[in-house]
C-alpha positions in Angstrom: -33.4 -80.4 271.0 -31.0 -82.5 273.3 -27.7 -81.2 273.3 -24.6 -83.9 273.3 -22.1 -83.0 275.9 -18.8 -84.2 275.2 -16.2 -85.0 277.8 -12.2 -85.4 276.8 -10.1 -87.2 279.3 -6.8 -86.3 279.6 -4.2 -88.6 278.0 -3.3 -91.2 280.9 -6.1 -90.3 283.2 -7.6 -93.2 284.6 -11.5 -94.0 284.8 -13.7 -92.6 287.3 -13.9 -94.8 290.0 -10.8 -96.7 289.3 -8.8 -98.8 292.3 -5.6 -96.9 293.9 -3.4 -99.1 292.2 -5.0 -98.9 288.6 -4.9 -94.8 288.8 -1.1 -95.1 289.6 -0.5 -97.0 286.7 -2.2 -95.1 284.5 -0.4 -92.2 285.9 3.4 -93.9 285.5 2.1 -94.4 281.7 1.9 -90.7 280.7 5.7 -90.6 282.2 7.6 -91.6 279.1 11.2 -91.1 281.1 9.8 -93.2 283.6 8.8 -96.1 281.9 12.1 -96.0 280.3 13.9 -96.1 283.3 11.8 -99.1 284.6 12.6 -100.8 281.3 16.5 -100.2 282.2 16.5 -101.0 286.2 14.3 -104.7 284.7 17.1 -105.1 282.2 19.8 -104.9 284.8 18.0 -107.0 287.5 17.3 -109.7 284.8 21.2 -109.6 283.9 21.8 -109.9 287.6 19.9 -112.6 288.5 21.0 -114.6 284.9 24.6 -114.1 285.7 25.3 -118.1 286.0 23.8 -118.7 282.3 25.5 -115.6 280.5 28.5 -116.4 281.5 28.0 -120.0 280.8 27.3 -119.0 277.3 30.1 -116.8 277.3 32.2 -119.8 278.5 33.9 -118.2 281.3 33.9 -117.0 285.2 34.6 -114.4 286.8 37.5 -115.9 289.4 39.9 -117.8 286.3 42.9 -116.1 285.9 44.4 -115.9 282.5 48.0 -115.0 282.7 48.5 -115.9 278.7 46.1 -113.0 277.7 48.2 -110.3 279.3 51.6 -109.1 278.5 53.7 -109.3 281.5 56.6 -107.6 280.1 54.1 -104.5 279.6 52.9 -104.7 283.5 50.0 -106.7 283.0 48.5 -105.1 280.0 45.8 -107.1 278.4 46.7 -109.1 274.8 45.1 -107.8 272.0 42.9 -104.9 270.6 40.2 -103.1 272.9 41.8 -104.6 276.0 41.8 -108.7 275.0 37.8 -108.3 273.0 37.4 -111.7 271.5 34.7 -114.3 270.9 35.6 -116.0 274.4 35.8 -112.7 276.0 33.2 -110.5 275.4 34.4 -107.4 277.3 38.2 -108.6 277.6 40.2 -109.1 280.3 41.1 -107.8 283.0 44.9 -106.5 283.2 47.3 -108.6 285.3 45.3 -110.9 286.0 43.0 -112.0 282.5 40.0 -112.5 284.3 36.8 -112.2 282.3 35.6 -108.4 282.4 32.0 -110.0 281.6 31.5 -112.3 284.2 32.8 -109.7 286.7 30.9 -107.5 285.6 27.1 -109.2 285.5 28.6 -110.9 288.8 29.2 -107.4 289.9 25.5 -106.7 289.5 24.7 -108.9 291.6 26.6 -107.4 294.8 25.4 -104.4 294.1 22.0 -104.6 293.4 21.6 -107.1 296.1 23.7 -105.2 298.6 21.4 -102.1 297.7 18.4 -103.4 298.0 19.1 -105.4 301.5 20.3 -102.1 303.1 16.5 -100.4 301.7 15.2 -103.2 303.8 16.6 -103.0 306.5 16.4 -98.8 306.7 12.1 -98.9 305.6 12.0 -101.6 308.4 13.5 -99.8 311.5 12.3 -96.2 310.0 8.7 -97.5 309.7 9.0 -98.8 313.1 10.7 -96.1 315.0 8.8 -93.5 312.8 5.1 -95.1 314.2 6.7 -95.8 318.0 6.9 -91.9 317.9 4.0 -90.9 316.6 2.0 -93.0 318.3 3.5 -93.1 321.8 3.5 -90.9 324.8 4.9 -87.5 324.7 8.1 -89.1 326.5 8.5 -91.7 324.0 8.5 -89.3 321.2 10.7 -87.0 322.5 13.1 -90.3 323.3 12.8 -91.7 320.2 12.8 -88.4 318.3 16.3 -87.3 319.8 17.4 -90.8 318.9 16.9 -90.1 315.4 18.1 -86.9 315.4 21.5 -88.3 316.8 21.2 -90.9 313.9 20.7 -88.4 310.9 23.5 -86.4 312.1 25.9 -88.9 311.8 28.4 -89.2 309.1 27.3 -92.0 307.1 30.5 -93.0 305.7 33.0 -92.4 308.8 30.7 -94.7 310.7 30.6 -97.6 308.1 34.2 -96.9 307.7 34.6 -97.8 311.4 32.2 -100.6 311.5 33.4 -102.6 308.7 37.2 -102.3 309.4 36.7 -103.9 313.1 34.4 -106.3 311.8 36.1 -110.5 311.0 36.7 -110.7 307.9 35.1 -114.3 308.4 31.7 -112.7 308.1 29.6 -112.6 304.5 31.1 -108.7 303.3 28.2 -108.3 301.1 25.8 -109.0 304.1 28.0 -106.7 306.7 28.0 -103.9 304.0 23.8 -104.3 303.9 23.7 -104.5 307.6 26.1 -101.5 308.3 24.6 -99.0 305.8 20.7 -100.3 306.8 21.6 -100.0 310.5 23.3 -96.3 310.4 20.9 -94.3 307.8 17.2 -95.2 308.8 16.9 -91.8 310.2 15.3 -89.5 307.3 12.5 -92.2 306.9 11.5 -92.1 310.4 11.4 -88.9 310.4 8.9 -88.8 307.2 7.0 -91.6 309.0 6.6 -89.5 312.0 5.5 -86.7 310.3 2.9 -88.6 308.2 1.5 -90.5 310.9 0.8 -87.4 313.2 -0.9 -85.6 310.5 -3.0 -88.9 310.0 -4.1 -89.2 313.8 -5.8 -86.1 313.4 -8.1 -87.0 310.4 -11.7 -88.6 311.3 -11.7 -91.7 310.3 -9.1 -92.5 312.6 -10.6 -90.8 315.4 -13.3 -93.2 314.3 -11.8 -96.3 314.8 -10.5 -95.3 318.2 -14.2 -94.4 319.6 -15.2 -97.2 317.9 -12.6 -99.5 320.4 -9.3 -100.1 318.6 -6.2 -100.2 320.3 -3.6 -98.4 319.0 -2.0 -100.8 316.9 -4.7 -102.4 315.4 -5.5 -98.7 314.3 -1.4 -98.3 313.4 -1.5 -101.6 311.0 -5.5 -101.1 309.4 -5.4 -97.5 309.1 -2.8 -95.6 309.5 0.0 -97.9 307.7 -1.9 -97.7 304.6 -2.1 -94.0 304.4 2.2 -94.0 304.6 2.5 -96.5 301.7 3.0 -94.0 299.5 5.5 -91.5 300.8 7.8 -94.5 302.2 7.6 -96.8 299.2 8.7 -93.1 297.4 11.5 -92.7 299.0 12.3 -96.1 299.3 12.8 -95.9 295.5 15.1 -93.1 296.1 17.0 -94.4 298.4 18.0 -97.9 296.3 20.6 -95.6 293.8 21.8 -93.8 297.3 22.6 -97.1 298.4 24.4 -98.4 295.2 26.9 -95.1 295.2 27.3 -96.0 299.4 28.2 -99.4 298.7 30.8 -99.1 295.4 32.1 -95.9 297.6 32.9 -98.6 300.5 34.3 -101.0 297.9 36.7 -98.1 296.3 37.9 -97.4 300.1 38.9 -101.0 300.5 36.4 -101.9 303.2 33.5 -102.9 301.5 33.4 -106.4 299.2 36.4 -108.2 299.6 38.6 -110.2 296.8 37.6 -112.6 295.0 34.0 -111.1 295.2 33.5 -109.1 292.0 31.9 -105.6 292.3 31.9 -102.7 290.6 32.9 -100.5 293.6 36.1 -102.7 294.2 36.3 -103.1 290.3 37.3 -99.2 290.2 39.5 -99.1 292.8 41.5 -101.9 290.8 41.1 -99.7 287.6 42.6 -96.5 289.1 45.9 -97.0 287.6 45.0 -98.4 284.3 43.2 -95.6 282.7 45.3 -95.2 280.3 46.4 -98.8 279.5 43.6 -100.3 279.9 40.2 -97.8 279.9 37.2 -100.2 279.0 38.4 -101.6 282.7 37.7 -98.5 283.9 35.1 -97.2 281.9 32.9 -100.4 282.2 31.9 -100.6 285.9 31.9 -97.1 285.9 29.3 -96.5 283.1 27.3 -99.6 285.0 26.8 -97.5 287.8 26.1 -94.1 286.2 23.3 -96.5 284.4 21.9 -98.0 287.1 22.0 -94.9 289.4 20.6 -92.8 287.1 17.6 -95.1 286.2 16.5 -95.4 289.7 16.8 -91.8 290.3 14.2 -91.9 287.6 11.9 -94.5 288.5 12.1 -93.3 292.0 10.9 -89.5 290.9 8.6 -91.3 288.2 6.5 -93.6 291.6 6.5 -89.9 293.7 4.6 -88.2 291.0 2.6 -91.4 290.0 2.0 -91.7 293.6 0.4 -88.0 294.4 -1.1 -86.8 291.4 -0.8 -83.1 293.0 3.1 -83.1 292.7 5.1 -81.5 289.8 7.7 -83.8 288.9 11.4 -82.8 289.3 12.3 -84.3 285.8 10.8 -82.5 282.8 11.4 -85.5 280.5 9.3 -87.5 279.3 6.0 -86.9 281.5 3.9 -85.7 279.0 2.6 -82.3 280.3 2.8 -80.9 276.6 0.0 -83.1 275.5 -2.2 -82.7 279.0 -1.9 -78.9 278.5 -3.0 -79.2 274.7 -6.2 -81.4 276.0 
């Protein structure tokens, strides 16, 4: 008599055999926090980018001034309940001046997003590059490039970008200074990770393969070894996107970062420091924006690490679905 043997995949496990890409998303499935946080950081970027047309339904920009919708005998306090709320202003206004809280703040999105994701760029670019020049190069070029890097990390991110962007003409695009000047100052960490990887990978056969077999060393770097640091750099790439959004608003509070008219939520909290009481939805607004955003990368980012190597324990306990793997 034949016995039937039964075989129970665990919940979000992909098929055997499956491509690398098709087991990571079947991994980043079981992680409900995680899709979640996607969801959020898709919502945001989709607000971003439709800033013109929401605030062409709302009927307003966010450079107008209003001076009728605030009360001027009251400092600049904003007419009307829930700081100016109305069918042509969404959000209200903003005090003193009665711009649109809305537009500013979708507009603000933009800036920040944008200014975040420029400086990720610009860091994987010169990490990746500096990170394989090490690994790959003689012993004096890795010690060169290595103490390079070390000199880089230990730099303070925010005294240095301080400096940069106050000498800097104020004739050049801010938010493209701000992406340039936080790219250019904290690539170090990845290079470091990119070294690291791509000396473990030298050592493993295949590559050792592909040099007897006549390769030169970057044709090995870009077919085999680049592929084999996709993970950990795309990782903390996704990490590093929230990072950059607190760098860039902490720029804007300082005063060096996005300049007037330019909305952004960094420079909209630096104007909202004196109207917490008055006026808190200007304050509470771009302020819950960011805690949002920042907090739904953080997740995403955690959510590709763990999707990425199956091996690691996620850091979040939400949402990944390790009650149901452990009952299978």
């Amino acid at each position: 008599m034949s016995e039937a043997v039964l075989v129970t995949e665990a919940p979000g496990a992909a098929a055997p055999g499956a491509s690398g890409a098709r087991q990571f998303w079947w991994r980043l499935r079981t992680q409900r926090a995680a899709l979640v946080a996607a969801a959020v950081v898709a919502l945001l970027v989709l607000v971003a980018l439709a800033a013109p047309l929401l605030t062409a339904i709302e009927g307003q920009d966010p450079t107008t001034y209003h001076p009728s919708l605030v009360d001027s005998a009251r400092g600049g306090v904003p007419v009307g309940p829930f700081g100016g709320i109305s069918a042509d202003h969404w959000l209200g206004v903003e005090p003193q001046t009665g711009r649109d809280l809305f537009a500013r703040l979708v507009y603000g999105a933009r800036v920040s997003l944008g200014v975040a994701l420029a400086a990720t760029v610009v860091q994987v670019a010169i990490g990746v590059a500096v990170g394989v020049a090490a690994a790959l190069g003689s012993r004096w070029v890795d010690q060169a490039l290595s103490r390079f890097t070390d000199v880089i990390v230990a730099m303070p991110l925010m005294i240095m970008a301080l400096a940069l962007l106050a000498i800097v003409p104020t004739s050049f695009p801010r938010p493209v200074l701000v992406a340039l000047v936080i790219g250019l100052i904290a690539w170090g960490n990845i290079a470091k990770i990119v070294r690291a990887q791509t000396l473990t990978l030298k050592g493993l056969d295949y590559v050792a393969a592909a040099r007897l077999s006549g390769w030169g060393t970057w044709r090995i770097a870009r077919r085999e070894l680049l592929p084999g640091i996709a993970a950990p750099v795309i990782t903390y790439a996704a990490l590093l996107v929230p990072a950059n959004i607190t760098v860039e608003a902490a720029l804007s509070f300082l005063g060096v970062g996005v300049k007037p008219p330019t909305p952004s939520w960094g420079q909209m909290l630096t104007a909202a420091d004196v109207w917490y009481q008055a006026a808190p939805q200007y304050l509470l607004l771009p302020a819950g924006a960011l805690f949002v955003t920042v907090l739904a990368l953080t997740v995403l980012g955690d959510g590709v690490r763990t999707a990425l190597d199956s091996r690691a324990a996620s850091r979040l306990r939400v949402g990944t679905g390790r009650k149901r793997e452990a009952k299978a």
